[in-house]
C-alpha positions as CSV (number, residue, x, y, z in Angstrom):
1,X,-1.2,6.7,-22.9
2,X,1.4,5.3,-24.7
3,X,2.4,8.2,-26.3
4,X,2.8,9.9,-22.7
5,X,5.1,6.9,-22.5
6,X,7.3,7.3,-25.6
7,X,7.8,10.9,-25.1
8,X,8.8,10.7,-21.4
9,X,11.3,7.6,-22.6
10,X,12.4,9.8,-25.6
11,X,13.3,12.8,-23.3
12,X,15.2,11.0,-21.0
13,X,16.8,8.7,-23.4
14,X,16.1,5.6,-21.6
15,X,15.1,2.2,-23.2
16,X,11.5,1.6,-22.8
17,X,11.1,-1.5,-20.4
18,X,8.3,-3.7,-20.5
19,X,7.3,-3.2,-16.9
20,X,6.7,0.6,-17.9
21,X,4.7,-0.3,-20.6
22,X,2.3,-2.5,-18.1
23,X,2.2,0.6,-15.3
24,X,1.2,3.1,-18.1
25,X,-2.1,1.2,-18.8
26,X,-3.0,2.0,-15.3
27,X,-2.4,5.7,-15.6
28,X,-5.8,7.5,-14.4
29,X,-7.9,4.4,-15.1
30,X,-10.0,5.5,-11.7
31,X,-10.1,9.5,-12.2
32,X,-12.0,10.8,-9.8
33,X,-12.8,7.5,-7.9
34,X,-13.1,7.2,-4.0
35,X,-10.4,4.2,-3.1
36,X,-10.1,2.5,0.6
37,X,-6.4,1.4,1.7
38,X,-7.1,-1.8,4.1
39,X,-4.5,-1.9,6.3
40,X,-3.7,-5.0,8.6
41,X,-3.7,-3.5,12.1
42,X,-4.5,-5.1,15.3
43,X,-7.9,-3.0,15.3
44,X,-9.3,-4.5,11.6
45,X,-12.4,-7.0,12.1
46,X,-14.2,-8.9,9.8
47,X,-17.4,-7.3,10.2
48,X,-15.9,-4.6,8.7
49,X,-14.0,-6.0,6.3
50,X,-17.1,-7.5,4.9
51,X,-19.1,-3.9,4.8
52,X,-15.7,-2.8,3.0
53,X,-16.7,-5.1,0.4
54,X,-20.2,-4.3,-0.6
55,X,-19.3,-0.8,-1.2
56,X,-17.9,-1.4,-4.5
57,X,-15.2,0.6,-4.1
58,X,-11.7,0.7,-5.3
59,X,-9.8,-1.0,-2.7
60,X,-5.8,-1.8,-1.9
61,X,-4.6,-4.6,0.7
62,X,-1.0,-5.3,1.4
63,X,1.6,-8.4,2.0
64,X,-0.2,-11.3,3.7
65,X,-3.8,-10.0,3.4
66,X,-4.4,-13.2,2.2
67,X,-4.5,-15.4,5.0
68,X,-8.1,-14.1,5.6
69,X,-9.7,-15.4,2.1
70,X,-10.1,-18.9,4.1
71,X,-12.2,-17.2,7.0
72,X,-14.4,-14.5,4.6
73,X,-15.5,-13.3,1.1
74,X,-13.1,-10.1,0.3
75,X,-11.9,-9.1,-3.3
76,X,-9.6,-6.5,-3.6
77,X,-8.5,-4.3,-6.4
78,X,-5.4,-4.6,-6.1
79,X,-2.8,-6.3,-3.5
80,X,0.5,-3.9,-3.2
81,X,3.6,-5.3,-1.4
82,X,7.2,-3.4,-1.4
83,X,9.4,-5.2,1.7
84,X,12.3,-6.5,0.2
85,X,12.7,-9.2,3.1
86,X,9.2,-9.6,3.3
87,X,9.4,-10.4,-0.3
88,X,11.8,-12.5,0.1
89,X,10.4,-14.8,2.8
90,X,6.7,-15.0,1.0
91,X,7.6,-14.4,-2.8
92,X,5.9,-17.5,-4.0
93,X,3.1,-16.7,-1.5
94,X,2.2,-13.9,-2.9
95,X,1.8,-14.4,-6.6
96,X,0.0,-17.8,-5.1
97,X,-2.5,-16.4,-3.3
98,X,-2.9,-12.8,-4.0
99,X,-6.1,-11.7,-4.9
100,X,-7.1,-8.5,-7.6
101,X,-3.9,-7.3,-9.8
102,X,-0.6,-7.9,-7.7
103,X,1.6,-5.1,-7.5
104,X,5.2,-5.3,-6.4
105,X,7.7,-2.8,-5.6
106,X,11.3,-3.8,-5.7
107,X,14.6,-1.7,-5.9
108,X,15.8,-4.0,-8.6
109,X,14.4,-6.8,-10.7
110,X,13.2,-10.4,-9.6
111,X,14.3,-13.7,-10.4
112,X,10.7,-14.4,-11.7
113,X,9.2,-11.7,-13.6
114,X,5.5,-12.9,-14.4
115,X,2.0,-13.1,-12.5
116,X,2.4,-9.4,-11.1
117,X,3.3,-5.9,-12.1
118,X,6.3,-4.4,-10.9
119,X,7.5,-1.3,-10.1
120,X,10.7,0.5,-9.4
121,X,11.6,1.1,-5.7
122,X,13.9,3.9,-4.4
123,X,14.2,4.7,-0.9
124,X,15.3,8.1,-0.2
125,X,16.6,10.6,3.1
126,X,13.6,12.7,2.6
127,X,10.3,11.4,1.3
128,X,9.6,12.8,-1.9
129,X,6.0,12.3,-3.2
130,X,6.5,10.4,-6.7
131,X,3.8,11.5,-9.5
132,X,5.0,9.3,-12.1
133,X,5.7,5.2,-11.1
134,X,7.1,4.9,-14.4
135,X,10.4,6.2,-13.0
136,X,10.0,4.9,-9.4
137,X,8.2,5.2,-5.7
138,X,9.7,6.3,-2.7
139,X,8.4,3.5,0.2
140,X,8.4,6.6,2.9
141,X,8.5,3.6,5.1
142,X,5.7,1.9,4.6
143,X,3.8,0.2,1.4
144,X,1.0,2.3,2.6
145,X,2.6,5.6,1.3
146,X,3.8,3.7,-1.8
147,X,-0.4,2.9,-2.4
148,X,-1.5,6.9,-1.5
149,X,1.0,7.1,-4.7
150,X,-0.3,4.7,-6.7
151,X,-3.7,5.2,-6.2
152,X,-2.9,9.2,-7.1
153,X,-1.0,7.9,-10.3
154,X,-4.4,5.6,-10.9
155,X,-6.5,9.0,-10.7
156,X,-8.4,7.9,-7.3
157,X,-9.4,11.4,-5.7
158,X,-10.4,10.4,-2.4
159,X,-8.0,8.2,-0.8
160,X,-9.3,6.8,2.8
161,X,-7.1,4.3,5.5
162,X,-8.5,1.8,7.4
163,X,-6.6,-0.9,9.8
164,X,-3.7,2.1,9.6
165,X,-3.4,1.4,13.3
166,X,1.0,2.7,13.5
167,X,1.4,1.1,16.6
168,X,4.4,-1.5,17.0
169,X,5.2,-4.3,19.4
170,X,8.8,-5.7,19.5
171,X,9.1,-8.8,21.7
172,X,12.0,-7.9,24.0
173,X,13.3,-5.3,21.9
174,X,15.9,-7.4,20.9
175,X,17.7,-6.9,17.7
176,X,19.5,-9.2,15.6
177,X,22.8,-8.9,13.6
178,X,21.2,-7.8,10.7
179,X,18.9,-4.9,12.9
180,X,15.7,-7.1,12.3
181,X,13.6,-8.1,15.9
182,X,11.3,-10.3,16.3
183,X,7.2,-10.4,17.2
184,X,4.2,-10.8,16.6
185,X,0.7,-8.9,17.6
186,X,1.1,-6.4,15.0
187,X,-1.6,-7.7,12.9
188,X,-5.1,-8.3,13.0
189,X,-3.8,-11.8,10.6
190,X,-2.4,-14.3,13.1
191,X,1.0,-15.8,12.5
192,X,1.4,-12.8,10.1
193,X,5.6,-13.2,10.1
194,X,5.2,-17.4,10.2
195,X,8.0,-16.0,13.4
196,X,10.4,-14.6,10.6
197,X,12.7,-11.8,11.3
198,X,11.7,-8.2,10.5
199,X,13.1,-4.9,10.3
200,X,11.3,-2.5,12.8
201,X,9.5,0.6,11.1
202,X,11.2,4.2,11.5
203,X,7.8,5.9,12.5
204,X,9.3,9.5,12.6
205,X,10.0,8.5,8.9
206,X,6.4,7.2,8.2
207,X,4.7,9.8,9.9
208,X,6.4,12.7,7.8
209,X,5.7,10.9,4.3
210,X,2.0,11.0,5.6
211,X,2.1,14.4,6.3
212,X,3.4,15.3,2.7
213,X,0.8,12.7,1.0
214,X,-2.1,14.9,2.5
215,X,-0.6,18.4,1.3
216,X,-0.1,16.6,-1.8
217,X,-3.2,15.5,-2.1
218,X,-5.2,18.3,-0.4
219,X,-3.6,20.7,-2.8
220,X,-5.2,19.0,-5.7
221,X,-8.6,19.0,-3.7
222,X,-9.0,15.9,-2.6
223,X,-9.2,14.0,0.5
224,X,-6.6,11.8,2.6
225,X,-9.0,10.8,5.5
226,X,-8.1,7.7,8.3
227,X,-10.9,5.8,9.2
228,X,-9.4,3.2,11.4
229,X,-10.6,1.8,14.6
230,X,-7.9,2.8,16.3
231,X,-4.9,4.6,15.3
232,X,-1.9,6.3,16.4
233,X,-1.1,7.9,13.3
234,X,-1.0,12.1,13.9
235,X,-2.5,14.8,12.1
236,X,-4.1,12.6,9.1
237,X,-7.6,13.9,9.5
238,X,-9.7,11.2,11.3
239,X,-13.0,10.2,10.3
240,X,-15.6,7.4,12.1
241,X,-15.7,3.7,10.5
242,X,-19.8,3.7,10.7
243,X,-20.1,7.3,9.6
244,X,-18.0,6.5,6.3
245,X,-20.1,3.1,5.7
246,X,-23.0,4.7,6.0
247,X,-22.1,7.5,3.9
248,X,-21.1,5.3,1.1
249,X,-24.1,3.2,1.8
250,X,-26.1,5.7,0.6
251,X,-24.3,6.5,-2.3
């Protein structure tokens, strides 16, 4: 692994940073593993959650997921979060009380550096589908495509969404200064923004980077399969909750 490292470094002339040499110890460490992304949709439930959970499965949750550790057992692999503001209004939350290994994605470095791996965030046009985290992620607009890329990175085969619900409520549709609106209702987590500003999502934008995550994936034969309640995400094959727990049950 670490030779992959040097080489790639060598090639391009860059430094090696010590952030890379954390990522590259993550580099197919769950080849050919099924993972579960756990969104934080309206439609999420605990009951589910909790079946989630006792499959044993590689698993991904995102920003505030842990507001729910007070009302149920869940342990995630790993807890992803790319927002800048969102980062900004819940750092210290996060490294607090994050469970698994705590990923964050950030377009340059923090003023604290410890108690999570980082990774380089760069926001393009055009979602491009990044192979390689050691040079950066494209967000596509939501830290769900930047875990589809991780997980890829991380050798997880088949990649399934649940809680992906894509459907947005802005309270008055009112925008501040800065573009950000207001509202909550998003989430199946109550008080998920603590009534903080946020920037809406541009779904045309996270729809597309979906749609070149499954060719990405599907051309390496495996599987990017939502499994959500309810969902308004298109063409991302769709898949019933019960039929997948009881298909992993058995397993």
């Amino acid at each position: 692994m670490l030779n992959f490292l040097y080489s790639l470094m060598l090639e391009s002339g860059v430094p090696i940073q010590r952030w890379q040499k954390d990522l590259v110890k993550f580099k197919n460490i769950h080849k050919g593993k099924t993972c579960v992304l756990v969104g934080n949709g309206p439609s999420v439930n605990y009951h589910d959650l909790l079946q989630l959970n006792q499959l044993n499965l590689i698993t991904f949750v995102f920003n505030r997921f842990h507001k729910v550790y007070d009302e149920i057992e869940f342990e995630p692999t790993y807890t992803l979060s790319i927002d800048p503001s969102f980062i900004d209004d819940f750092f210290e939350e996060l490294l607090e009380s994050s469970k698994g290994t705590l990923f964050i994605g950030h377009h340059q470095y923090l003023p604290v550096m410890q108690g999570f791996k980082w990774i380089r965030v760069k926001d393009t046009e055009v979602f491009e589908f990044g192979e390689n985290p050691l040079k950066s992620i494209s967000p596509g607009g939501s830290v769900v495509v930047a875990a589809i890329q991780l997980a890829y990175y991380m050798g997880c085969k088949d990649i399934y969404l649940y809680g992906i619900d894509h459907s947005f409520h802005i309270a008055n549709n009112a925008e501040n200064s800065n573009g950000k609106v207001q509202g909550e209702g998003n989430h199946f987590i109550k008080n998920y923004r603590s009534n903080k500003a946020w920037f809406p999502p541009d779904t045309a934008k996270i729809e597309q980077s979906f749609i070149t995550c499954l060719n990405k994936i599907n051309s390496e034969n495996g599987k990017l399969i939502n499994i959500s309640r309810e969902s308004k995400l298109p063409r991302v094959p769709r898949m019933d909750f019960n039929d997948f727990i009881e298909t992993y049950t058995d397993n």
